[in-house]
TITOR-958016 format. One record per atom (N, C-alpha, C): atom name; x, y, z. Coordinates in steps of 0.2 Angstrom, whole numbers. Each point is the difference from the previous one (the first is absolute). Example, Ala and Ser with C-alpha at 12.3 -4.5 7.8 and 13.67 -1.06 7.14 Angstrom:
2
[atom "N", [66, -28, 39]] [atom "CA", [-4, 6, 0]] [atom "C", [4, 6, 0]] [atom "N", [-2, 5, -4]] [atom "CA", [4, 6, 1]] [atom "C", [-4, 5, 3]] 
***
This chain:
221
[atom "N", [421, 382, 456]] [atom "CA", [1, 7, 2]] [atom "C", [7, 1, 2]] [atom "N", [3, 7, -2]] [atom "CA", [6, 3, 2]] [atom "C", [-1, 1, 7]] [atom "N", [8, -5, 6]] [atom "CA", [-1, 3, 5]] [atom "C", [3, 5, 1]] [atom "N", [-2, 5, 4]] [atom "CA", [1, 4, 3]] [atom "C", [9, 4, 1]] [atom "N", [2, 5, 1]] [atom "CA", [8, 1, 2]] [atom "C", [-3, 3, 6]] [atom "N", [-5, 4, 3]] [atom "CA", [0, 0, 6]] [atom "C", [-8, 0, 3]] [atom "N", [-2, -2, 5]] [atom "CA", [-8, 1, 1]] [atom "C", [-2, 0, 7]] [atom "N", [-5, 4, 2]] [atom "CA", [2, 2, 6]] [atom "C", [-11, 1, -1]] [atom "N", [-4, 3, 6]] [atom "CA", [-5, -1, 1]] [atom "C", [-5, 7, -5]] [atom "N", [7, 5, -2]] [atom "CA", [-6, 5, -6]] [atom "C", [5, -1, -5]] [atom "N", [7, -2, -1]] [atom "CA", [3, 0, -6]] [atom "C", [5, -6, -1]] [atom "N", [-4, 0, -6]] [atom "CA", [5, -6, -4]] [atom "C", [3, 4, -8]] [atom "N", [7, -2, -1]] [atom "CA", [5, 2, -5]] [atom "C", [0, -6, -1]] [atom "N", [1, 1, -7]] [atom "CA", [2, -5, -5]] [atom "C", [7, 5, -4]] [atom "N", [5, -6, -2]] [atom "CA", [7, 1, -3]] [atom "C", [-1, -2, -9]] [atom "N", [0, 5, -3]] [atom "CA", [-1, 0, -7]] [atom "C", [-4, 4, -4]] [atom "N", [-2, -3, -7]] [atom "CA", [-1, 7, -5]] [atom "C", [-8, 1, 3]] [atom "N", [-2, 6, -1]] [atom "CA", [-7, 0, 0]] [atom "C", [-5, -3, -4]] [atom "N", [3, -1, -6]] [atom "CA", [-4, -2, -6]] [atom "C", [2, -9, 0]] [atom "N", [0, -1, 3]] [atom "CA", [0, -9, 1]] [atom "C", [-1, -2, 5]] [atom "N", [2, 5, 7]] [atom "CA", [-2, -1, 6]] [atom "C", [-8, 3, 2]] [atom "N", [-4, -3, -2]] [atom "CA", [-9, 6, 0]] [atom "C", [-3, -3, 5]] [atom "N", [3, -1, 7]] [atom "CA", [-5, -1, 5]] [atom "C", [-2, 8, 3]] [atom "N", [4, 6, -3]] [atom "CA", [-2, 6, 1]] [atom "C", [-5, 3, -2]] [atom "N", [-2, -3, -5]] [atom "CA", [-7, -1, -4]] [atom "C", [-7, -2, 5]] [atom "N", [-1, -1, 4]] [atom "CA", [-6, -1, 4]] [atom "C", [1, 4, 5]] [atom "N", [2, 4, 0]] [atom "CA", [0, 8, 6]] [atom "C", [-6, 2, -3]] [atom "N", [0, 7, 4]] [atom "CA", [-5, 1, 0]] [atom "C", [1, 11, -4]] [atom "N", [6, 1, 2]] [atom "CA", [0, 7, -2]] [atom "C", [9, -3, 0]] [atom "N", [2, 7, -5]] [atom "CA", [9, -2, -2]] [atom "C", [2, 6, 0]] [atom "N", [5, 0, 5]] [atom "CA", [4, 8, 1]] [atom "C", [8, -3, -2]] [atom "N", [2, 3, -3]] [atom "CA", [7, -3, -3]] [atom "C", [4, 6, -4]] [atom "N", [7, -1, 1]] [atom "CA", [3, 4, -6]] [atom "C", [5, -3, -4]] [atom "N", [-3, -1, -6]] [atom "CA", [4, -5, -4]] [atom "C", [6, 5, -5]] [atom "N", [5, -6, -5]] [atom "CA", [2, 2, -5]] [atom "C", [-4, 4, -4]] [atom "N", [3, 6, -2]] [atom "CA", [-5, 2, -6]] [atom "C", [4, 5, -4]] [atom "N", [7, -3, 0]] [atom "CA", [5, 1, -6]] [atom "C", [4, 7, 1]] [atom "N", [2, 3, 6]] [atom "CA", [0, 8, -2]] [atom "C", [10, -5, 5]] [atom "N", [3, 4, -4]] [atom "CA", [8, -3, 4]] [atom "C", [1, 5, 8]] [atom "N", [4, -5, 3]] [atom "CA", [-1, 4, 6]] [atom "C", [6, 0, 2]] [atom "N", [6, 4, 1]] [atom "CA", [5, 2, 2]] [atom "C", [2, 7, 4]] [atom "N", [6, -1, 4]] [atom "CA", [0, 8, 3]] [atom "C", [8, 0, -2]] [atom "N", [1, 8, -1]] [atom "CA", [8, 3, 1]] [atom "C", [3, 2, 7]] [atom "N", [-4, 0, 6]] [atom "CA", [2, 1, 6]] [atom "C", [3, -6, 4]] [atom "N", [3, 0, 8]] [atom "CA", [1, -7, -1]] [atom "C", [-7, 0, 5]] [atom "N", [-5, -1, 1]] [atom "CA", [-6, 1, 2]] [atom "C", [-2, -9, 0]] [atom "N", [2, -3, -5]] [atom "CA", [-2, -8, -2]] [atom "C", [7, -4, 0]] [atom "N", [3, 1, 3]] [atom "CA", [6, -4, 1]] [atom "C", [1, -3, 2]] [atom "N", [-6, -5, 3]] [atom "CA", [-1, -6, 3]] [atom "C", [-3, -4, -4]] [atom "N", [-3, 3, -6]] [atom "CA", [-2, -6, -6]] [atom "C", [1, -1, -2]] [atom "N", [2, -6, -2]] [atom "CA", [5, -2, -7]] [atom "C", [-1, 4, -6]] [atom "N", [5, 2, -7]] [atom "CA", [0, 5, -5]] [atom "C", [-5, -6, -3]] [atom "N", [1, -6, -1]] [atom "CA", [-4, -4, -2]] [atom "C", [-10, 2, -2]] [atom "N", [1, 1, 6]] [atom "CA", [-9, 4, 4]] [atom "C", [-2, 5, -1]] [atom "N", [4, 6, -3]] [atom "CA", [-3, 6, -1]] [atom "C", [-2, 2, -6]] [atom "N", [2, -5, -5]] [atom "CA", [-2, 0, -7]] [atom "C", [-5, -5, -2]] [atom "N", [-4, 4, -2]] [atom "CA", [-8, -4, -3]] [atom "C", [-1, -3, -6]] [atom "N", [3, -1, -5]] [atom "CA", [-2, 2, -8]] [atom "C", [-4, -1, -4]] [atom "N", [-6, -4, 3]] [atom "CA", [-6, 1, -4]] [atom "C", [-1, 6, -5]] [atom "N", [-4, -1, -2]] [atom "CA", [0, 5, -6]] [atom "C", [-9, 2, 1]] [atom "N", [-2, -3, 2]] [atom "CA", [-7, 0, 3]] [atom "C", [-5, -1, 4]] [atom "N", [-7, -1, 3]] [atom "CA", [-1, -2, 6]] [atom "C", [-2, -5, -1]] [atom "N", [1, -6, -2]] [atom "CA", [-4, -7, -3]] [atom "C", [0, -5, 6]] [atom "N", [2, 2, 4]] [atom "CA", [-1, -4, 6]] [atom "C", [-3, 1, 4]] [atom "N", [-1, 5, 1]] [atom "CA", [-6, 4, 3]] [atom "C", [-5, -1, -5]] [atom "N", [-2, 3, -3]] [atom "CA", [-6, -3, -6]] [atom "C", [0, -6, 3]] [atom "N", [2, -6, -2]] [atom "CA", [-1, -5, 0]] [atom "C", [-3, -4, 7]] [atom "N", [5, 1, 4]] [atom "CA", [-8, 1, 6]] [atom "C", [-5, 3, 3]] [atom "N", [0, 6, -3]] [atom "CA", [-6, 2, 2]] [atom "C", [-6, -4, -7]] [atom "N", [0, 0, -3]] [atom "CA", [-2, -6, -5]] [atom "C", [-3, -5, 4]] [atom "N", [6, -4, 3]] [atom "CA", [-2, -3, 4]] [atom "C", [-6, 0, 5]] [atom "N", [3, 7, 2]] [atom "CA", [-6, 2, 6]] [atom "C", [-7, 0, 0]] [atom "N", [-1, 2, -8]] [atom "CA", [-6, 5, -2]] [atom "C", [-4, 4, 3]] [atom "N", [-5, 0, 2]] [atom "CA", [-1, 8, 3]] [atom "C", [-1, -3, 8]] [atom "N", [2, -1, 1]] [atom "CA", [0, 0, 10]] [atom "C", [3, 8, 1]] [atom "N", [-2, 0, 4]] [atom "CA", [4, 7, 2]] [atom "C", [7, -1, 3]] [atom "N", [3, 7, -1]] [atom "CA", [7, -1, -1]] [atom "C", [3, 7, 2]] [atom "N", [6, 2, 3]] [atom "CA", [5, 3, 1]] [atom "C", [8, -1, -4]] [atom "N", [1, 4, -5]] [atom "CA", [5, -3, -2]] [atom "C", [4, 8, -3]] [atom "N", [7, -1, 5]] [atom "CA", [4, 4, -2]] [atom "C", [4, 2, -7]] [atom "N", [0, 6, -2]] [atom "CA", [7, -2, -8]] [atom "C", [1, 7, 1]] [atom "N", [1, 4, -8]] [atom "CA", [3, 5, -2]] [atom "C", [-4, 2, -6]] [atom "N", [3, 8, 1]] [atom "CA", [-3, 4, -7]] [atom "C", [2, -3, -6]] [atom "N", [5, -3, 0]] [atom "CA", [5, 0, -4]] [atom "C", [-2, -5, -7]] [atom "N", [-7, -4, 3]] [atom "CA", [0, -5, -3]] [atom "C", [-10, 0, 2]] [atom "N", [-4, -2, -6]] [atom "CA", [-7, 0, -1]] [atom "C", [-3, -2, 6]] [atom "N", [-3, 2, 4]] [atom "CA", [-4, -2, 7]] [atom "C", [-6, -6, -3]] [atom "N", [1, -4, 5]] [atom "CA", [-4, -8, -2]] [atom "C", [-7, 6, -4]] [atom "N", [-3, -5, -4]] [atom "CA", [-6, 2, -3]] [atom "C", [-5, 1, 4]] [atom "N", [-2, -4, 6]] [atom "CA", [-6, 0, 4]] [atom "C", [1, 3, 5]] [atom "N", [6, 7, -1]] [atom "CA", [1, 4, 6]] [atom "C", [-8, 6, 0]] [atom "N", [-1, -1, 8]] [atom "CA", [-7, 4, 1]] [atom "C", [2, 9, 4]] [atom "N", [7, -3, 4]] [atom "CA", [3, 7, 6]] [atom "C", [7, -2, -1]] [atom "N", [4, 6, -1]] [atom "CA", [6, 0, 2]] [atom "C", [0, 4, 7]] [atom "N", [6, -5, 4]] [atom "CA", [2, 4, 7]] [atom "C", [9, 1, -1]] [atom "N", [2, 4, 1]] [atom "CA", [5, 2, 1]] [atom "C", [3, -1, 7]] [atom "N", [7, -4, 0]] [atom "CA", [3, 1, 4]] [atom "C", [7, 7, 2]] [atom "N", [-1, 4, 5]] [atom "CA", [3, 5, 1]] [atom "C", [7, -2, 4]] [atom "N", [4, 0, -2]] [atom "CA", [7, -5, 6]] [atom "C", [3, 8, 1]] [atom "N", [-2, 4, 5]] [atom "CA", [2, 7, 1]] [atom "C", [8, -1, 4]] [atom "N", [3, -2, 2]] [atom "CA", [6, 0, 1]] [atom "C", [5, -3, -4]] [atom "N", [-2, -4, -8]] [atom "CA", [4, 2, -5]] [atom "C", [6, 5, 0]] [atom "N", [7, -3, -1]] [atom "CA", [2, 5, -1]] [atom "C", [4, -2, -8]] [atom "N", [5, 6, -3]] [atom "CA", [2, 2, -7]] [atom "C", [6, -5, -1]] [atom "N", [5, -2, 8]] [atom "CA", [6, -3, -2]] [atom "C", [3, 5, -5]] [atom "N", [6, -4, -3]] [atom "CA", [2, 1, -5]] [atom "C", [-1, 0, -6]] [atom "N", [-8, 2, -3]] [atom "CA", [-1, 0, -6]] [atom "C", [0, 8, -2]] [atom "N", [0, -1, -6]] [atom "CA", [2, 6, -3]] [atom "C", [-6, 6, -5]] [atom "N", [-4, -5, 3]] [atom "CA", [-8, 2, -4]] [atom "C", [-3, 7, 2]] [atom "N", [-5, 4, -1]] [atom "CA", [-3, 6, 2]] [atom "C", [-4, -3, 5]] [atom "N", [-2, -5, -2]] [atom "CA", [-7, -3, 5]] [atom "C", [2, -7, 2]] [atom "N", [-1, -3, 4]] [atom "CA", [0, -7, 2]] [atom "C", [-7, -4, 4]] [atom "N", [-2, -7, -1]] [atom "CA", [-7, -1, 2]] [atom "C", [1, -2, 8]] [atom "N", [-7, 1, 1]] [atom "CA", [-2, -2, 5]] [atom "C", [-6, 1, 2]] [atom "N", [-1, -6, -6]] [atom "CA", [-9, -1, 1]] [atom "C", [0, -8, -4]] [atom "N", [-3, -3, 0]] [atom "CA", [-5, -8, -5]] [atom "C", [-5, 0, 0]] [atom "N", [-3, -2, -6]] [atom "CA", [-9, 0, 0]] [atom "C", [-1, -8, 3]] [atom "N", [-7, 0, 3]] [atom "CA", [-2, -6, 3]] [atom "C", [-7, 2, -5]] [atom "N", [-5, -5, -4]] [atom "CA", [-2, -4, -5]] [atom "C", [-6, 0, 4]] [atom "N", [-7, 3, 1]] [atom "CA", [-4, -6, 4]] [atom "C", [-5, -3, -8]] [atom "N", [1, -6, 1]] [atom "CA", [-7, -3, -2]] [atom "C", [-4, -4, 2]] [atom "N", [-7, -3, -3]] [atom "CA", [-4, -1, 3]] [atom "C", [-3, 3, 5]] [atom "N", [-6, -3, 4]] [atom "CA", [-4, 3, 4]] [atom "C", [3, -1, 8]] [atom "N", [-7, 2, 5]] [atom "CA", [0, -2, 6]] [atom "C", [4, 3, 4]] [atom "N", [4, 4, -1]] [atom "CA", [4, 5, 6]] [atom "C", [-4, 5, 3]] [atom "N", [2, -2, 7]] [atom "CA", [-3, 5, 4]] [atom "C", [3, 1, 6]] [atom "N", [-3, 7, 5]] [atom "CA", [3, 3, 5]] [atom "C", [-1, 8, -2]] [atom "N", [-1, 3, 4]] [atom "CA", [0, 7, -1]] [atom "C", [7, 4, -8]] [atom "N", [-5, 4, 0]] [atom "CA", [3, 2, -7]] [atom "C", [5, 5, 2]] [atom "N", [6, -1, -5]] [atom "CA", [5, 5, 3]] [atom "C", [5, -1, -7]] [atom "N", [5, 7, -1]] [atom "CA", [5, 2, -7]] [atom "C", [2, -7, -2]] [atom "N", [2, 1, -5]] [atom "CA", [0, -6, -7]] [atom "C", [11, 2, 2]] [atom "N", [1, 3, 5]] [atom "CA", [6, 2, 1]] [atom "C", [4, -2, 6]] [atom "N", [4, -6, 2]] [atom "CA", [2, -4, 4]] [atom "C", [8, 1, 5]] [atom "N", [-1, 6, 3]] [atom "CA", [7, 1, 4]] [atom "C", [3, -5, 3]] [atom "N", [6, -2, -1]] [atom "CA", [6, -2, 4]] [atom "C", [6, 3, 3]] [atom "N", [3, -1, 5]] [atom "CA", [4, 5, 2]] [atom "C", [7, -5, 0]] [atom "N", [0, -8, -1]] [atom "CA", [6, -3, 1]] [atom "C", [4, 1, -4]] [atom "N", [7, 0, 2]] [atom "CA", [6, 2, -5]] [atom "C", [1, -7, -6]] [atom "N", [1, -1, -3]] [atom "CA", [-2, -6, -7]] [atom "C", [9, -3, 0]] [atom "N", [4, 5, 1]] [atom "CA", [8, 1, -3]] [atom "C", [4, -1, 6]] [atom "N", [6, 2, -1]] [atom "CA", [6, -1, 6]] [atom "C", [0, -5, 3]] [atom "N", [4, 0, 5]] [atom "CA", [3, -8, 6]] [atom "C", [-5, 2, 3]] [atom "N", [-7, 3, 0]] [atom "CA", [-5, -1, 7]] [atom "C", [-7, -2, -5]] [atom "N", [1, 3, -7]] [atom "CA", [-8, -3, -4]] [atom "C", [-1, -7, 2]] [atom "N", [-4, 1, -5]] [atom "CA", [-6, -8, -1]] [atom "C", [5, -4, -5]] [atom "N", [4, 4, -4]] [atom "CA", [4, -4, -7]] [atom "C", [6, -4, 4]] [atom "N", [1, 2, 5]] [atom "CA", [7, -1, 2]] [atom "C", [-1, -6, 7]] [atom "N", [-5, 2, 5]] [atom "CA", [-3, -3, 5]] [atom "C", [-2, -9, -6]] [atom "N", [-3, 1, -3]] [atom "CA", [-5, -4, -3]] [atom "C", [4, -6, -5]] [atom "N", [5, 4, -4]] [atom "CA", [4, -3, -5]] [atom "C", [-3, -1, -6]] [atom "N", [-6, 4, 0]] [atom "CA", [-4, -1, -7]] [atom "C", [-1, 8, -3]] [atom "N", [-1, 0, -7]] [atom "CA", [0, 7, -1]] [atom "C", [-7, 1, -1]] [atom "N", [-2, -2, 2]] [atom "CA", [-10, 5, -2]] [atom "C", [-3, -3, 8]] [atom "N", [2, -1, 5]] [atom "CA", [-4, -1, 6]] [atom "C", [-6, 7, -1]] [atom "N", [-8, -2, 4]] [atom "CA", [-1, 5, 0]] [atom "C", [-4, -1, 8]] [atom "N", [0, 7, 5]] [atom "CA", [-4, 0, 4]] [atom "C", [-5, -4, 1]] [atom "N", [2, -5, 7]] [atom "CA", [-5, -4, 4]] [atom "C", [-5, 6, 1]] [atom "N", [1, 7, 5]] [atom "CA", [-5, 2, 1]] [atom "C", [-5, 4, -7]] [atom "N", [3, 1, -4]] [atom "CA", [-4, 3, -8]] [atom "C", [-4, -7, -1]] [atom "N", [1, -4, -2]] [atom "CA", [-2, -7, -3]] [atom "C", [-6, -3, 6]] [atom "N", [-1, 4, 7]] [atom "CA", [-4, -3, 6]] [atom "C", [-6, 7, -3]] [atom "N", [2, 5, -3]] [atom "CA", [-4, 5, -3]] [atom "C", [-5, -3, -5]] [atom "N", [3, -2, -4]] [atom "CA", [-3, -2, -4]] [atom "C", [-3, -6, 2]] [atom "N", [1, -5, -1]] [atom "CA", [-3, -7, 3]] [atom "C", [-6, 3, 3]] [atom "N", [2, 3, 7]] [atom "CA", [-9, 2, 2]] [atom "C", [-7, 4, -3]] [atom "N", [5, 0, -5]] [atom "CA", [-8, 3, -4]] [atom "C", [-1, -5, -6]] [atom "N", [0, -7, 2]] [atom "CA", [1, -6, -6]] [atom "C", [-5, -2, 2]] [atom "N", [-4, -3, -5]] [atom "CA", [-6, -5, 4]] [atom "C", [2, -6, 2]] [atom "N", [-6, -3, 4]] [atom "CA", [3, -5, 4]] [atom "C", [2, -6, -6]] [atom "N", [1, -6, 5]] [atom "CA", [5, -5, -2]] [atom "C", [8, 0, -1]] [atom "N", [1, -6, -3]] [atom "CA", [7, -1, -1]] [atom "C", [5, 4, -4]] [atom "N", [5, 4, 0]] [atom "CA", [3, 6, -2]] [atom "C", [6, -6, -3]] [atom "N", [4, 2, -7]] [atom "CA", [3, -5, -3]] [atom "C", [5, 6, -3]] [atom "N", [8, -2, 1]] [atom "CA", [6, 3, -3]] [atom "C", [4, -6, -3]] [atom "N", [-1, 2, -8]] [atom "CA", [5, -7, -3]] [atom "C", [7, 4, -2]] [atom "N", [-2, 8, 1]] [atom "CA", [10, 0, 0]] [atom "C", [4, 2, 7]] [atom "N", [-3, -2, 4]] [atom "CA", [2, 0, 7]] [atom "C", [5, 7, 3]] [atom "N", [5, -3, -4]] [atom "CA", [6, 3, 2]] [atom "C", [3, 0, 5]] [atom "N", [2, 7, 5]] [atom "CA", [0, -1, 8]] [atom "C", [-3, -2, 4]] [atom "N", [-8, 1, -5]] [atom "CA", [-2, -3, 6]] [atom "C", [-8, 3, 4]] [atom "N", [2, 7, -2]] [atom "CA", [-3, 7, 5]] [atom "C", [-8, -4, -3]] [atom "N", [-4, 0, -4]] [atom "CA", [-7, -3, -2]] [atom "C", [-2, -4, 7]] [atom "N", [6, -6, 3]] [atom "CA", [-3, -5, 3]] [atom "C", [0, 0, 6]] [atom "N", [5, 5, 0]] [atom "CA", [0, 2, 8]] [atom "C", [-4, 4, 2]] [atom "N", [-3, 5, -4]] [atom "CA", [-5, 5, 1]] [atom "C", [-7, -3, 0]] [atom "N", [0, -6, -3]] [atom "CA", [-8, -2, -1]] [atom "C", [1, -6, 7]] [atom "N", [7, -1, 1]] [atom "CA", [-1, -5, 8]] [atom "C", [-2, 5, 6]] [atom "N", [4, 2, 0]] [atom "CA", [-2, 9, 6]] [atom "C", [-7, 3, -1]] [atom "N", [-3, -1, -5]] [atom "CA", [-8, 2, 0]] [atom "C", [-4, -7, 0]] [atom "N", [5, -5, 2]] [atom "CA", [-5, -6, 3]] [atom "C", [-4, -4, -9]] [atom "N", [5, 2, -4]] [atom "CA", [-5, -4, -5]] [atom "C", [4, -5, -4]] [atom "N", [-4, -2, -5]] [atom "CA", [4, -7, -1]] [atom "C", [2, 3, -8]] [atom "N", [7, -2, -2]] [atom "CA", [3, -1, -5]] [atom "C", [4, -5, -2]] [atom "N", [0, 2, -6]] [atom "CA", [4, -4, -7]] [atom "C", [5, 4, -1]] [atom "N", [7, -4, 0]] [atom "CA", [6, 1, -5]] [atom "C", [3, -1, -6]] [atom "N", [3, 1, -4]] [atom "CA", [4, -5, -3]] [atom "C", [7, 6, -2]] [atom "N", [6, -4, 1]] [atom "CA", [5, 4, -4]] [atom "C", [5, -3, -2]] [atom "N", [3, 2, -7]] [atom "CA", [3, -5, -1]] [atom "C", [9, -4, 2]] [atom "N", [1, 6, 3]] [atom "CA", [7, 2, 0]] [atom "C", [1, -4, 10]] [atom "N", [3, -4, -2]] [atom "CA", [0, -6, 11]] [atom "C", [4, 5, 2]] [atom "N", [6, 3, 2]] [atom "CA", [1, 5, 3]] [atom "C", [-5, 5, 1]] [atom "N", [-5, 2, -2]] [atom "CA", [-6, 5, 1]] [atom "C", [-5, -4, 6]] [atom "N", [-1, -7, -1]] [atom "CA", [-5, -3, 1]] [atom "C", [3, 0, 6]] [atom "N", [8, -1, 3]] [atom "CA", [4, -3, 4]] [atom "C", [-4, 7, 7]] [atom "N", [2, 8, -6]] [atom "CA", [1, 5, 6]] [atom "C", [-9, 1, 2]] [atom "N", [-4, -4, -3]] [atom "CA", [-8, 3, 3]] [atom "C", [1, -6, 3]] [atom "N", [0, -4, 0]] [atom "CA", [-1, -5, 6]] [atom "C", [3, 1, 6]] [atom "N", [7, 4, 0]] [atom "CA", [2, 2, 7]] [atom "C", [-3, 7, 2]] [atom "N", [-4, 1, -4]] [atom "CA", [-4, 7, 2]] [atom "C", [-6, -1, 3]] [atom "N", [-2, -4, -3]] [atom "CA", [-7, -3, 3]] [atom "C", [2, -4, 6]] [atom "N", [6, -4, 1]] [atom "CA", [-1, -3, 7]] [atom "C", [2, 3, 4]] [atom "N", [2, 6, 0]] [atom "CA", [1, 5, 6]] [atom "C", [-5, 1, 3]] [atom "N", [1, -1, 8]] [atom "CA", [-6, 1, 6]] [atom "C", [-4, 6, 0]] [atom "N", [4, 5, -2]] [atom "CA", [-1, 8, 0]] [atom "C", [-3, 0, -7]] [atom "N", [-4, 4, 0]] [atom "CA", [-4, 2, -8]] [atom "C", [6, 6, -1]] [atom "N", [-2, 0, -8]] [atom "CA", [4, 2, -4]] [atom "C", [-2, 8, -2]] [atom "N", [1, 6, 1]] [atom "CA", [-4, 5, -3]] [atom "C", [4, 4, -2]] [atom "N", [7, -4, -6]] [atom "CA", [3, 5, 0]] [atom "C", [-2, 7, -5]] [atom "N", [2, 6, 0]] [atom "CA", [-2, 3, -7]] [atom "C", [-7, 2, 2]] [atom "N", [-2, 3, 8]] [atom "CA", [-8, 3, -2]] [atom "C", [1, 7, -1]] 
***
């Protein structure tokens, strides 16, 4: 058995691929937002603490995302992506994330987003019924965002990701593309037990200092 990059009494991470590291496979429900091919770049300097390296995606597809959800098979799930590209096939609700303090920067478009689809599949969510429509107020950009704070470019909301988790069923909650992190801190803050994996050690490096902080983490509600 793969040990461990960090473990503590509701979360353990693991450093590496999803698809070879599958101790995330006996959770119980998976909220995640994986690769799913769409490039991800900005012309502001809004991302200028991530490497140029990091902003470009080039997949041409979502095969990785497929492939663990495959993996998954129908356990119920959370999993964020884009228009851009075919929603898993066993999607049942789309939720929308609204990031209403988006701003245009420097782009040159008529429109610019701010919004992401979040994926539900499978069963078993519950909690009072409420819009398929998900406000956030955090700023995403500049020296004061989450991209700049974080060093990572798709951090998303501890407090959004404590939203959703509470309408998961019970058991163990599993994120094999980790990222920043926000998944494992939000299912630690709701007291529950998760799974990590990511592949990139400097990622795995900034959740484990996120996680041992004494202070709970809420950033982004």
């Amino acid at each position: 058995m793969m040990q461990p990059y960090f473990e503590n009494d509701l979360v353990t991470l693991y450093h590496g691929d999803c698809l070879e590291v599958t101790e995330w496979l006996k959770a119980d429900v998976l909220v995640t937002d994986p690769p799913y091919g769409v490039a991800w770049k900005s012309s502001t300097m809004s991302n200028a603490n991530v490497p140029k390296s990091e902003k470009v995606n080039n997949d041409s597809n979502p095969v990785v995302r497929d492939a663990s959800l495959d993996l998954w098979g129908e356990k119920p799930a959370l999993v964020f992506g884009s228009w851009k590209i075919p929603r898993p096939q066993a999607t049942r609700t789309r939720l929308i994330w609204y990031k209403r303090a988006n701003i245009p920067g420097m782009r040159s478009h008529a429109w610019f987003s701010a919004d992401e689809e979040i994926y539900v599949l499978g069963k078993g969510f519950t909690g009072k019924p409420e819009q398929n429509v998900l406000v956030t107020d955090d700023r995403r950009d500049g020296a004061y965002g989450e991209v700049a704070r974080l060093g990572h470019p798709t951090p998303k909301p501890v407090g959004l990701m404590e939203r959703l988790i509470a309408k998961c069923p019970t058991g163990v909650i599993a994120d094999p593309f980790a990222g920043s992190g926000a998944t494992l801190v939000a299912a630690r803050n709701l007291g529950r037990k998760v799974i990590g994996v990511e592949m990139e050690e400097k990622y795995c490096e900034l959740i484990a200092n996120r996680l041992s902080q004494d202070a709970f983490d809420f950033g982004g509600i």
